[in-house]
Backbone as a chain_set.jsonl record, in Angstrom:
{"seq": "XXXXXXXXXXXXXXXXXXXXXXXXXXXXXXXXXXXXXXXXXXXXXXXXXXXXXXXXXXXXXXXXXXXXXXXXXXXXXXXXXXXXXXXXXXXX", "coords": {"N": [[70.728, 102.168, 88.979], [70.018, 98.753, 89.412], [69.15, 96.792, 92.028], [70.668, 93.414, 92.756], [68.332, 90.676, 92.798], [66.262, 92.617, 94.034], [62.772, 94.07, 94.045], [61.049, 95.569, 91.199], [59.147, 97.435, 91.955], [56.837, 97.709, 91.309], [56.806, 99.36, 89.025], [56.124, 98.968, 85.633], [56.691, 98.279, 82.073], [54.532, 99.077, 80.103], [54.036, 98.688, 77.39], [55.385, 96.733, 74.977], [57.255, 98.576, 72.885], [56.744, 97.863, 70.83], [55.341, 98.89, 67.616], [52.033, 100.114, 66.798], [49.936, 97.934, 64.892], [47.784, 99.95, 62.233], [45.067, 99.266, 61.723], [42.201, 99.228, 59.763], [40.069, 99.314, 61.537], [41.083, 100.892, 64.104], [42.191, 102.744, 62.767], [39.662, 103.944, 61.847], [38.342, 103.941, 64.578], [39.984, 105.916, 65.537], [39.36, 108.474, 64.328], [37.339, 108.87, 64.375], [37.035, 109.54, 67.001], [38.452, 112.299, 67.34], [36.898, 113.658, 65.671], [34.292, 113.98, 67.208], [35.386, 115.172, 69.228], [35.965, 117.555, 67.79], [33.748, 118.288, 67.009], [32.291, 118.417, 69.358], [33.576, 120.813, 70.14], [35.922, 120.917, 71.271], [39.735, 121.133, 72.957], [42.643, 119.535, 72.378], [43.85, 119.739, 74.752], [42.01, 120.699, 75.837], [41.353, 118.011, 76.693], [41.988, 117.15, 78.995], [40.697, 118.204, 81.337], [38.73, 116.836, 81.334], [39.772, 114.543, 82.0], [41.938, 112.862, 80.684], [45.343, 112.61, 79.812], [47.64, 115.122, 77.953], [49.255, 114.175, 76.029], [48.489, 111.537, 76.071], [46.347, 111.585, 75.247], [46.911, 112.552, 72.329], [47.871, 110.628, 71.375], [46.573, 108.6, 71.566], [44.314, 109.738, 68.972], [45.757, 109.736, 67.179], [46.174, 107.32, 66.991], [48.061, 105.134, 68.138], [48.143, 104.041, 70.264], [46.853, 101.328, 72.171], [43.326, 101.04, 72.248], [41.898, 100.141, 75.797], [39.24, 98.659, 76.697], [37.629, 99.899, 78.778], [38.945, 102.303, 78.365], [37.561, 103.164, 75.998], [34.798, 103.43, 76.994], [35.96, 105.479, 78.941], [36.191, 107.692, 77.307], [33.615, 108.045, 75.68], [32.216, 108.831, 77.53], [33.225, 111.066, 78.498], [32.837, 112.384, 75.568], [30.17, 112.274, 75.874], [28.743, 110.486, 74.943], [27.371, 107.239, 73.656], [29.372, 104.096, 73.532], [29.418, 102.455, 71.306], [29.383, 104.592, 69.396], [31.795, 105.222, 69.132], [33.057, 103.272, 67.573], [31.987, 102.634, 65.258], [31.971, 101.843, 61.796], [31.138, 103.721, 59.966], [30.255, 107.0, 58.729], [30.142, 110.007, 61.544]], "CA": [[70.994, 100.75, 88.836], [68.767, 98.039, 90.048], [70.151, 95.651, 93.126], [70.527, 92.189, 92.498], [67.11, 90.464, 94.079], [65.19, 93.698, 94.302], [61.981, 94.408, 92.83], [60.807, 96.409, 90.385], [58.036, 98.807, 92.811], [55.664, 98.405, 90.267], [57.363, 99.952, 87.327], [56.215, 97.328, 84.562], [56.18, 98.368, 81.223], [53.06, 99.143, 79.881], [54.523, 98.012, 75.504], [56.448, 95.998, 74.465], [57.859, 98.983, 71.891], [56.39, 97.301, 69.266], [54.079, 99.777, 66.978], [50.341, 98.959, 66.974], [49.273, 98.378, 63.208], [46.876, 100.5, 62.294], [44.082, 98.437, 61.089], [40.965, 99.795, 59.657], [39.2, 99.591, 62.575], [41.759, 101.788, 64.824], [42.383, 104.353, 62.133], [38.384, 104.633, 61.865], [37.925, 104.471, 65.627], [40.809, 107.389, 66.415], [39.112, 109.387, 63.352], [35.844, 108.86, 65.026], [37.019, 110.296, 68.395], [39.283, 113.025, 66.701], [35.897, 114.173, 65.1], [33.676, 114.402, 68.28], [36.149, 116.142, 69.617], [36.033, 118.844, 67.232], [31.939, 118.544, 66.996], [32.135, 119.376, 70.889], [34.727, 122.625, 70.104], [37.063, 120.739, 72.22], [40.998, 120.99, 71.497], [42.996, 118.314, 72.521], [44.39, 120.067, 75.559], [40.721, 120.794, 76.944], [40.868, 116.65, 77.348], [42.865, 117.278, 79.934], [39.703, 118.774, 82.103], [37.959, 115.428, 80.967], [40.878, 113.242, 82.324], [42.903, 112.452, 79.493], [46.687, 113.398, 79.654], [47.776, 115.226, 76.673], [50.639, 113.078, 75.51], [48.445, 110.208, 75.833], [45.395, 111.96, 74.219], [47.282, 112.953, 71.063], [48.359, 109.066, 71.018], [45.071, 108.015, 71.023], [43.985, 110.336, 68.09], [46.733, 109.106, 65.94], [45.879, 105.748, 66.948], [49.388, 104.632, 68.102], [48.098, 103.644, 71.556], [45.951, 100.085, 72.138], [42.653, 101.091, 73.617], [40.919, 99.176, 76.562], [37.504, 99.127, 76.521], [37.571, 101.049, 79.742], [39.28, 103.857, 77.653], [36.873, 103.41, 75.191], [33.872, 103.906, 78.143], [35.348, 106.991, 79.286], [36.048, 108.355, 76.029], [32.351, 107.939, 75.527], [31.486, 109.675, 78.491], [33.382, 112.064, 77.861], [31.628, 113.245, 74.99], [28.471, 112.377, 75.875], [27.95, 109.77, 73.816], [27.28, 105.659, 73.63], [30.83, 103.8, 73.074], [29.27, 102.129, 69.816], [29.944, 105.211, 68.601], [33.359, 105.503, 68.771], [33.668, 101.988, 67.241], [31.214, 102.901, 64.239], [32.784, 102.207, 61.155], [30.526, 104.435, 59.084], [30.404, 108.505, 59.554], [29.332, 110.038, 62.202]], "C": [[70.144, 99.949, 89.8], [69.924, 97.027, 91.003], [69.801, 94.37, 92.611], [69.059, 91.629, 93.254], [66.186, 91.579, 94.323], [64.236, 93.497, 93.422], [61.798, 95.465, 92.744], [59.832, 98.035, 91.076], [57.086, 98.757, 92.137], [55.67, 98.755, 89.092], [57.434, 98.518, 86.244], [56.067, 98.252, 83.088], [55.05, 97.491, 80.42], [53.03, 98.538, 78.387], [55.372, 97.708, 75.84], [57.554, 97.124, 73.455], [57.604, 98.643, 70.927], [55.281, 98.148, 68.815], [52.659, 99.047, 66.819], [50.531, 99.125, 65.368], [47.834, 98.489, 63.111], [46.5, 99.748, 61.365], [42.887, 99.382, 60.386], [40.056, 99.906, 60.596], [39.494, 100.735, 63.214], [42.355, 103.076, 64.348], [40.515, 104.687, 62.121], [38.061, 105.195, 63.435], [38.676, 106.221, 66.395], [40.086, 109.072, 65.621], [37.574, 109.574, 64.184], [35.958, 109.691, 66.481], [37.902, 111.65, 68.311], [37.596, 114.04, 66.229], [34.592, 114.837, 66.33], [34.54, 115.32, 68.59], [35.647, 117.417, 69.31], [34.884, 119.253, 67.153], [31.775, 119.242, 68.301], [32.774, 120.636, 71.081], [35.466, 122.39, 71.364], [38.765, 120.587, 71.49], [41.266, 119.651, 72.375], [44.02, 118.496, 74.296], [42.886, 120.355, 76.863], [40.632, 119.292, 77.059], [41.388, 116.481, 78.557], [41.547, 117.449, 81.521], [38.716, 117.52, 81.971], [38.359, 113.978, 81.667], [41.404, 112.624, 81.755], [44.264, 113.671, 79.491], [47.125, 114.001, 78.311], [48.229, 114.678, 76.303], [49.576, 112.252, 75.323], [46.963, 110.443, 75.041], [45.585, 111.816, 72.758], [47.388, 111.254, 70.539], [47.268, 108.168, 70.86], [43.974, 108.432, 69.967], [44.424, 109.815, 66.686], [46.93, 107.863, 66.186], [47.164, 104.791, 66.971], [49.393, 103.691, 69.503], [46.783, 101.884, 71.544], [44.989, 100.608, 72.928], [42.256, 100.231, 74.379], [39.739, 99.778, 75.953], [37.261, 100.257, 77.778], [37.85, 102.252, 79.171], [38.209, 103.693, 77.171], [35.643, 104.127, 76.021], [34.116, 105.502, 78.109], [35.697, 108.001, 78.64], [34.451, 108.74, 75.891], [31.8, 108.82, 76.757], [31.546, 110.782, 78.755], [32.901, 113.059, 77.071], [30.602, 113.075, 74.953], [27.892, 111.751, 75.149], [28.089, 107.544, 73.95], [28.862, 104.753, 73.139], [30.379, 103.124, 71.601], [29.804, 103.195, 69.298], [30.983, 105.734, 68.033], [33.755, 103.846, 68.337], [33.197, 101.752, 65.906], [32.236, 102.789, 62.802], [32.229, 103.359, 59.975], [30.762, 106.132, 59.915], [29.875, 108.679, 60.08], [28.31, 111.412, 62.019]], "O": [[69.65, 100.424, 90.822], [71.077, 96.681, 90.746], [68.716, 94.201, 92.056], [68.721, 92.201, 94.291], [65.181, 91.254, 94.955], [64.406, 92.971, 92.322], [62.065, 96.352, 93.555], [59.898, 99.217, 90.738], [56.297, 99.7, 92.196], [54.812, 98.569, 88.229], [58.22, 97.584, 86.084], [55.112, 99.028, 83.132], [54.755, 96.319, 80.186], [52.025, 97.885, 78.105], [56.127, 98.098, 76.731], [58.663, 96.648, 73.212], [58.212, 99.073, 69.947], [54.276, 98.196, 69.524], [52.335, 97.861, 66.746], [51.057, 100.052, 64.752], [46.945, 97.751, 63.535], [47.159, 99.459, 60.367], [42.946, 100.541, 60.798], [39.15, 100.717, 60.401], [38.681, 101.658, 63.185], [42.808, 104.041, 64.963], [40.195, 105.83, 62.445], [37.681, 106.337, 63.692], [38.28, 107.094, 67.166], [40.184, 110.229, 66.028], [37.004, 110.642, 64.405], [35.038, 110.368, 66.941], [38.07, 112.147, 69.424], [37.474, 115.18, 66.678], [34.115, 115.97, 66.255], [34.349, 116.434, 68.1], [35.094, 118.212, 70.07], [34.687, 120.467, 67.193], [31.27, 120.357, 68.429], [32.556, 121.401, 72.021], [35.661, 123.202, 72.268], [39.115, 120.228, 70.365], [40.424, 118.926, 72.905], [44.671, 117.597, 74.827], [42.796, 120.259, 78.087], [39.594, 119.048, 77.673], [41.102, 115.441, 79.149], [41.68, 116.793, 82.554], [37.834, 117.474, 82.829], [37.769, 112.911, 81.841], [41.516, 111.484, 82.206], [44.29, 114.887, 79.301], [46.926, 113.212, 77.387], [47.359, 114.031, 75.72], [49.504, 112.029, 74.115], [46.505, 109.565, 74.309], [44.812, 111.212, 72.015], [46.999, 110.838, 69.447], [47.166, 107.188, 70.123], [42.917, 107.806, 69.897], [43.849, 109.58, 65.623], [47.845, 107.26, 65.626], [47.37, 103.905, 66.141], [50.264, 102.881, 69.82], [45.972, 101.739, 70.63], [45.249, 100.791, 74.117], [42.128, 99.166, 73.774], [39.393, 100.708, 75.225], [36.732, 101.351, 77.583], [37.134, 103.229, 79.389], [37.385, 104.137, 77.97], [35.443, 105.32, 75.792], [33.399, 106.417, 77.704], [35.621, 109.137, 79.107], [34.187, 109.933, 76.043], [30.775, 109.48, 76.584], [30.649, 111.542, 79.119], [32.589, 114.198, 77.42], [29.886, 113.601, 74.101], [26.808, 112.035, 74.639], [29.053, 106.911, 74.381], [29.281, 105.146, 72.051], [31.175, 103.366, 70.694], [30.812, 102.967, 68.63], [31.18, 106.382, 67.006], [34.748, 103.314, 68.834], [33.736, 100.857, 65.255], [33.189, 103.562, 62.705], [33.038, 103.777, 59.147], [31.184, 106.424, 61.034], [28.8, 108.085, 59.995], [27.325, 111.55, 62.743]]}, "num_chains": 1, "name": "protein.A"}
């Protein structure tokens, strides 16, 4: 239980709980980084060694999560590749 007058420490939620809608953009972009992935013969647990938590990997695959652009960056750097390309709507 929280004290009257206290704050929070920091603890802010990060959503609202409200689902992202998957747009065409954010189902192409998670399909686009879902695909490197697998081009590099990485699973989704070797992102982990990359700096991506699993939980929040998988959530960014299935495109449930809002990226920053910062994610997007070190997605991209990740695999070794230009962030256009994870924003591409054509194949890669």
């Amino acid at each position: 239980l929280r004290r009257p007058g206290r704050a929070s420490r920091g603890r802010t939620r990060r959503h609202s709980g409200v689902p992202i809608m998957k747009t065409n953009l954010v189902k192409k972009v998670s399909q686009n980084i879902r695909l490197l992935r697998k081009q590099k013969g990485l699973t989704q647990l070797d992102m982990k060694t990359r700096g991506f938590h699993y939980r929040h990997y998988q959530k960014i695959e299935s495109g449930t999560v809002d990226l920053s652009l910062s994610t997007i960056e070190r997605l991209a750097k990740a695999f070794g590749v230009r962030p256009e390309k994870l924003l591409k709507q054509q194949h890669l």
